[in-house]
N, C-alpha and C positions, 0 to 999 in steps of 0.2 A: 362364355355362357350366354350373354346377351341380356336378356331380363332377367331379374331379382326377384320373387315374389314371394314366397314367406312367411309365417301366420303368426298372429297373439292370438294367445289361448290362458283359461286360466285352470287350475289343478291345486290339488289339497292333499296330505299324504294320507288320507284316512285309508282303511283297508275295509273289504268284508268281513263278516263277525265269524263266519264258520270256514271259509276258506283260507282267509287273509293275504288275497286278493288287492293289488291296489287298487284303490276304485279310481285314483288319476283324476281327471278332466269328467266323469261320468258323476263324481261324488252329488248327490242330490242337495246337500248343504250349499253346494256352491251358488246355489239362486236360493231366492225367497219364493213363497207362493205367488206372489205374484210376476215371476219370470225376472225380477230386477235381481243382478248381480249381489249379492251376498258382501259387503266391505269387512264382515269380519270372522271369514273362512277363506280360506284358500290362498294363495298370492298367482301375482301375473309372470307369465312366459313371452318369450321369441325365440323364432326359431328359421334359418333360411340354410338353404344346402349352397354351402361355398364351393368356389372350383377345387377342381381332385387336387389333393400333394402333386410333388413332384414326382415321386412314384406311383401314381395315380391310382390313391386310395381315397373314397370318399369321404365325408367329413359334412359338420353343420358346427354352424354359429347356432348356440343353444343356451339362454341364459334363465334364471327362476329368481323367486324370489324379491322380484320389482313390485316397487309397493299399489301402481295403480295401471290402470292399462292405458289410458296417455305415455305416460314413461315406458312401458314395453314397447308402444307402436313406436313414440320418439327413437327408440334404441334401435329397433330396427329399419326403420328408416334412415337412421346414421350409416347403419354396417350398409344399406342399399346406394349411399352416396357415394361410401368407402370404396367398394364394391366400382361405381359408376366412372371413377376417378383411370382407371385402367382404358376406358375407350377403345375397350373390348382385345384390347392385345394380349393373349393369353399366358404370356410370361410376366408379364406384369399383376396380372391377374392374382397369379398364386401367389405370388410376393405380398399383395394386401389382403389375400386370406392368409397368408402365415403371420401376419401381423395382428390381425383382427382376434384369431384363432390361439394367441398368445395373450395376449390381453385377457379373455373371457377364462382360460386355464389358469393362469397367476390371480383371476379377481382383479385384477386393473380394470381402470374404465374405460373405454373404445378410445381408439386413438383418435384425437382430433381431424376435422378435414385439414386445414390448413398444413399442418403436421406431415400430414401424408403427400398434399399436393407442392410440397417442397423439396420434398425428396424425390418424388417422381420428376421434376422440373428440373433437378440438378443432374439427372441420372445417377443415385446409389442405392446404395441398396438397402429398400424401405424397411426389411428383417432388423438390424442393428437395434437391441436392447440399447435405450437410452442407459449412458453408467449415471452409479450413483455420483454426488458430487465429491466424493474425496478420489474416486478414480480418477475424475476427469482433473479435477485440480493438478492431480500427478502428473496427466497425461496432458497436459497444459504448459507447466512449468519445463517438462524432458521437453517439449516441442520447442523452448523455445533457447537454442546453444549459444545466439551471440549476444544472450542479457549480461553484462557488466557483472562481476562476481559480488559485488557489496550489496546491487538490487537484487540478485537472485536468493543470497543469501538473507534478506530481508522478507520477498515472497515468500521463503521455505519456513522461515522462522511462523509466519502470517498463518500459512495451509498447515503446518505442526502443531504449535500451540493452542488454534484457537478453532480454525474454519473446518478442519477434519476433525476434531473432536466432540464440534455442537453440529456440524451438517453433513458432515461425512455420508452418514447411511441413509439418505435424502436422496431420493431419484433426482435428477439434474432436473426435468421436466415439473417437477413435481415441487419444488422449491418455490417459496411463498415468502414475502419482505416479511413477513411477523416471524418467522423463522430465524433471520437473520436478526431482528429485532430483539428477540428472546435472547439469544447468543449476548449482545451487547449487553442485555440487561442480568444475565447470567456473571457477566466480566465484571460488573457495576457491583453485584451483590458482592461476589470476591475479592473486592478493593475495599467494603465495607468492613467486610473480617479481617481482610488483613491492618485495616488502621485501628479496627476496637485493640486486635492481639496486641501492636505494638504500644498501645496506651493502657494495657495491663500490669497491673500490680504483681500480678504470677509471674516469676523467670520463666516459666517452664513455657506457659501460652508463650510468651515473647521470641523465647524459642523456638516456637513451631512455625513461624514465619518468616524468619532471620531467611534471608537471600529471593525472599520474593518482595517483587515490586508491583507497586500501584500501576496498573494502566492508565494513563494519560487519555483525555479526550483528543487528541493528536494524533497519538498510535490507531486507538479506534476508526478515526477518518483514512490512515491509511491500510486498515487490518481491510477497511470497507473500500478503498480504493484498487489493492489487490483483485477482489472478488470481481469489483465491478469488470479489471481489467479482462481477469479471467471468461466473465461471461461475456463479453462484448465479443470473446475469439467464439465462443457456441453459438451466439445467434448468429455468427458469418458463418460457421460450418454448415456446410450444405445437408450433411446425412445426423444434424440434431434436431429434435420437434423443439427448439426454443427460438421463441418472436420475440420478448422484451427479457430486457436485462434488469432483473426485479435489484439490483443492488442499487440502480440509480433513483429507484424510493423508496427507499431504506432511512428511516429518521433518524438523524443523530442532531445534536445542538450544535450550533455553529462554532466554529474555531476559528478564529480570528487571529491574522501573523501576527507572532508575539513581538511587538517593535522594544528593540532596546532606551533602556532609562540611564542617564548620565549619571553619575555619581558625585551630586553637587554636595558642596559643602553642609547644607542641611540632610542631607542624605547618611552622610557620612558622620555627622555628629550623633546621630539616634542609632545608626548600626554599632559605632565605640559602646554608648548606653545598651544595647540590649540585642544587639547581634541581627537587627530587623534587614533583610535584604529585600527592598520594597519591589524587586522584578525579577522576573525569570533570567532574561538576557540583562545584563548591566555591563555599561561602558567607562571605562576611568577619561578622566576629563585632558587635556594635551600635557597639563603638567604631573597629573599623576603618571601618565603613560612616561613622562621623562625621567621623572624620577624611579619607575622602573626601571629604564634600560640607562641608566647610571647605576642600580644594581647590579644587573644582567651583565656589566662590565667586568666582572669579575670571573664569569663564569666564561671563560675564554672560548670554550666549546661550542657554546649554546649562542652565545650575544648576537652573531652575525645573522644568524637565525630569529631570532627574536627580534631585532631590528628590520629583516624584510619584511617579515608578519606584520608587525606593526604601521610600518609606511603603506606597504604596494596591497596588504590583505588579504597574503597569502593562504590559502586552506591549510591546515596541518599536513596534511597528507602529500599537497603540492610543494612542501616546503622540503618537508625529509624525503621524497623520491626524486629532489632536482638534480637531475648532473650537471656536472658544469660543459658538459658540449651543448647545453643549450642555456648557457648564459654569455653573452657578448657584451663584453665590460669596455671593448672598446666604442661599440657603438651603444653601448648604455641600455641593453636590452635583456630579456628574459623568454625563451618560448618557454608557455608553459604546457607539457605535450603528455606528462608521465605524473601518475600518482600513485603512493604508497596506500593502501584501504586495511587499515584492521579489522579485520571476523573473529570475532571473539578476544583472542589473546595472538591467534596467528592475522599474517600480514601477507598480501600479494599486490604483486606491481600492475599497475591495469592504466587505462588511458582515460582521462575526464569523460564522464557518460555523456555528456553535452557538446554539440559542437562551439556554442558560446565557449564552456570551457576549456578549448583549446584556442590559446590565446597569447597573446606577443605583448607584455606588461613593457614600459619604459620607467629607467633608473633616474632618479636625481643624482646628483652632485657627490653631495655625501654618503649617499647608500654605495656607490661606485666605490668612492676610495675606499669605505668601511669592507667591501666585500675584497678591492686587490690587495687590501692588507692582511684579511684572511687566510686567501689564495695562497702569498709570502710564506704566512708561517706554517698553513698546509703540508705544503712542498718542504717546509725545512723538516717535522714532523716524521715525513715519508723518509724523507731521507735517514734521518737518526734512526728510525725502526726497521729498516731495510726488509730482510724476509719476512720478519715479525708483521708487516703491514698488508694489511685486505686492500687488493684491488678492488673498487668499487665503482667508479668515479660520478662520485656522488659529489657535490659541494658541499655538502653541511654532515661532517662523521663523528666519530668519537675517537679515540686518542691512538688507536690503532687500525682507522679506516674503513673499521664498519661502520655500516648505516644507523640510525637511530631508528629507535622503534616508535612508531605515534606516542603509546601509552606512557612511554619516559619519557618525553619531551614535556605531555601536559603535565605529570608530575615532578617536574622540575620549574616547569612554568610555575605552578600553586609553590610552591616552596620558595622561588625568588620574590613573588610579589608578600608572600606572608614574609617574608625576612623585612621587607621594607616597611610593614608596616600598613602596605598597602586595602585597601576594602575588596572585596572578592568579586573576580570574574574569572569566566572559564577563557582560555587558551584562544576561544573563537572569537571572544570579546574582543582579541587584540584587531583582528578583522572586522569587527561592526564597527571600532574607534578608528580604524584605517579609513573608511566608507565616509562613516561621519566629517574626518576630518579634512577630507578629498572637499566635500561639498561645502563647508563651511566656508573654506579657502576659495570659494567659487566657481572651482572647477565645474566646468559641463555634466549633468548628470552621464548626458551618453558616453563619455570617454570614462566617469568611473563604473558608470555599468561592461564595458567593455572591459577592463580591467580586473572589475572582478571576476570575471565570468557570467555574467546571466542574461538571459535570454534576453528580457525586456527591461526598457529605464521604468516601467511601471514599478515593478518589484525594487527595482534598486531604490526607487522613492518613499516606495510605500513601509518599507522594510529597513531601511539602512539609514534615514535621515533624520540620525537625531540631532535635535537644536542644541545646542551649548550655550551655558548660561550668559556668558558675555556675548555670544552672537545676536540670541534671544532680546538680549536685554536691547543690543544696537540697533536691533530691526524697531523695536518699540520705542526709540526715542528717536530714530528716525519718520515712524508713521506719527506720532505726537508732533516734531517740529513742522511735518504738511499742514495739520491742521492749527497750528501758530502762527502759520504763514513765514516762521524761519526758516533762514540755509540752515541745512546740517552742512559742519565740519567734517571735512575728508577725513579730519582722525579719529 
């Protein structure tokens, strides 16, 4: 087409009195006596004849309604940049009138330049109805098959419960951080009912919430990490009108890693009194962890397990899907290459998501013989149960050679340590006293960050170092005798 040219016009729907006739653009109301424009009759128009269809029928960009004639000229001066973005190639042309031309029929408002000229610059094709955001979350999540099954099923749980329910029907384009804002503070209200219900004197309210949970400021960081993930792959898509990824200003209050608290003897006197567990993560101290696993002795099945957890800080998951072809007792080794993941109540075998976590752990002394003594009665076990026995070859089973399930181990964990007497930590605790006790003994952080698994010694510092009270105490009377100008004694 070449030049754009196009007109604002303003019109009124009034009619003739005897005909009824629209009088249109002619209506006399629409000026004043004195020739000035009328602000409170009529509204503004544009209007510009776009290239033919593809079948080549003609057509116009034709919009009413606009409330002043600045904004009709701005409008169409947009569709004329729109328009100018094609640099006259006439297949391109009609792709941003069918664009433009869509827009003005739905009521949307004209596609942005940038929008258009990004698409044009990738080559696709500029027609593509942006989806709303639950389509795309779908179409996000299928796209991507080599995610780890524990994170996918975490994304899905994310775009089910929360992000298709409050932003689903949200144009992708059209999605705004106070949206996502809303959504959080929508999950905030529902965490407020669910704690009034359970602090009800009515059975009946208390019942209506039985098996729902408080959301965590935790989950929220990752319900909003998901999203962000998600949108970070739209603004690389070539054929989406999205330039920022509104999730990374998105306000939530800060979350801070929750660092494990030792279970010092004052700790432990006030929890006897009144059941107080003063931290989220709590760590039992070297001598409650023993006096554990002097109970855990009895449980012939579980101890050997319970003891690698404890020393090397094992994951659950890496403990019950270990086979023994990757354990090497004679050179005192461990790959750790295969992990058990429970999804709900079901369990699948999958490989550490992390390259950190695939990892070659070294045995001490005693954990060796504790493990070939295992090994012994294993094999005598197999033998006594002959066809009766599950091939699995797994190192840690149960009495006829299947595998343990995550969820039986932790609750066999909480039942040994409540038999003992012990104050309460979850099963992962036995891994943050593992961490701790690595560092205390003065091991190098980097060899127990390698060990654990994790990317960086920051995390393993920041996260896993917790002081123990006699450590605590020796560092403190160690920096006291500097400034007495004493030797501290090596003991």
């Amino acid at each position: 087409m070449g030049v754009y040219e196009g007109s604002v016009f303003k019109r009124c729907g009034c009619r003739e009195e005897n005909s009824g006739r629209a009088l249109g653009v002619q209506c006399p109301r629409l000026r004043r006596e004195d020739g000035a424009w009328n602000p409170r009759h009529g509204n503004w128009w544009f209007q510009l004849e776009l290239p033919r269809t593809v079948e080549g029928k003609r057509r116009q960009a034709r919009r009413g309604g606009l409330a002043s004639q600045d904004e009709a000229r701005r409008q169409l001066d947009q569709v004329k940049v729109l328009l100018a973005l094609a640099e006259e190639e006439p297949e391109t042309e009609v792709q941003i009138a069918d664009l433009i031309q869509a827009a003005i029929q739905s009521r949307q408002p004209l596609p942005e330049v940038e929008e258009v000229r990004k698409r044009i610059g990738a080559g696709v094709d500029v027609r593509r109805e942006p989806p709303l955001v639950g389509a795309w979350l779908r179409e996000w999540l299928d796209g991507k098959p080599d995610l780890a099954e524990g994170t996918r099923a975490s994304y899905n749980g994310h775009i089910r419960k929360y992000l298709t329910p409050h932003l689903g029907r949200i144009r992708l384009d059209r999605l705004q951080a106070r949206h996502v804002e809303a959504m959080f503070a929508a999950v905030e209200e529902a965490n407020v009912h669910i704690l009034e219900c359970r602090e009800s004197s009515d059975p009946q309210v208390k019942r209506s919430v039985r098996g729902r949970r408080v959301i965590s400021l935790s989950t929220k960081h990752r319900i909003r990490a998901t999203l962000r993930s998600a949108l970070s792959d739209a603004v690389r898509s070539p054929d989406l009108p999205i330039t920022v990824n509104i999730a990374s200003h998105v306000r939530l209050p800060s979350c801070p890693r929750k660092r494990p608290l030792v279970w010092t003897a004052d700790r432990v006197r006030q929890w006897e009194k009144d059941g107080t567990v003063p931290g989220e993560v709590m760590v039992w101290t070297p001598e409650q962890t023993r006096t554990f696993l002097r109970h855990a002795r009895r449980y012939t099945w579980l101890f050997p397990m319970f003891h690698l957890i404890a020393v090397k800080g094992l994951r659950r998951g890496e403990a019950v899907g270990l086979p023994w072809a990757n354990t090497r007792l004679v050179d005192g080794q461990i790959d750790i290459r295969v992990q058990i993941v429970q999804l709900a109540w079901e369990t699948i075998t999958s490989t550490p998501k992390s390259t950190a976590g695939q990892r070659t752990i070294t045995l001490d002394a005693d954990t060796v013989k504790i493990l070939r003594g295992w090994k012994r009665f294993q094999n005598e076990a197999r033998l006594q149960a002959g066809k009766n026995w599950q091939v699995t070859g797994l190192a840690f089973t149960r009495q006829d050679g299947a595998g343990w399930h995550p969820g039986q181990v932790s609750d066999w964990f909480c039942r040994i340590a409540k038999a003992a007497a012990l104050p309460p930590i979850t099963l992962h605790g036995l891994r943050h006293g593992a961490a701790s006790l690595a560092l205390a003994a003065g091991t190098d952080v980097k060899v127990v960050s390698a060990e654990l698994g994790h990317a960086t010694t920051h995390f393993t510092q920041d996260t896993y170092q917790s002081v123990y009270p006699d450590v605590a105490k020796a560092a403190a009377e160690a920096t006291a005798a500097l400034l007495r100008g004493t030797p501290v004694s090596a003991g």
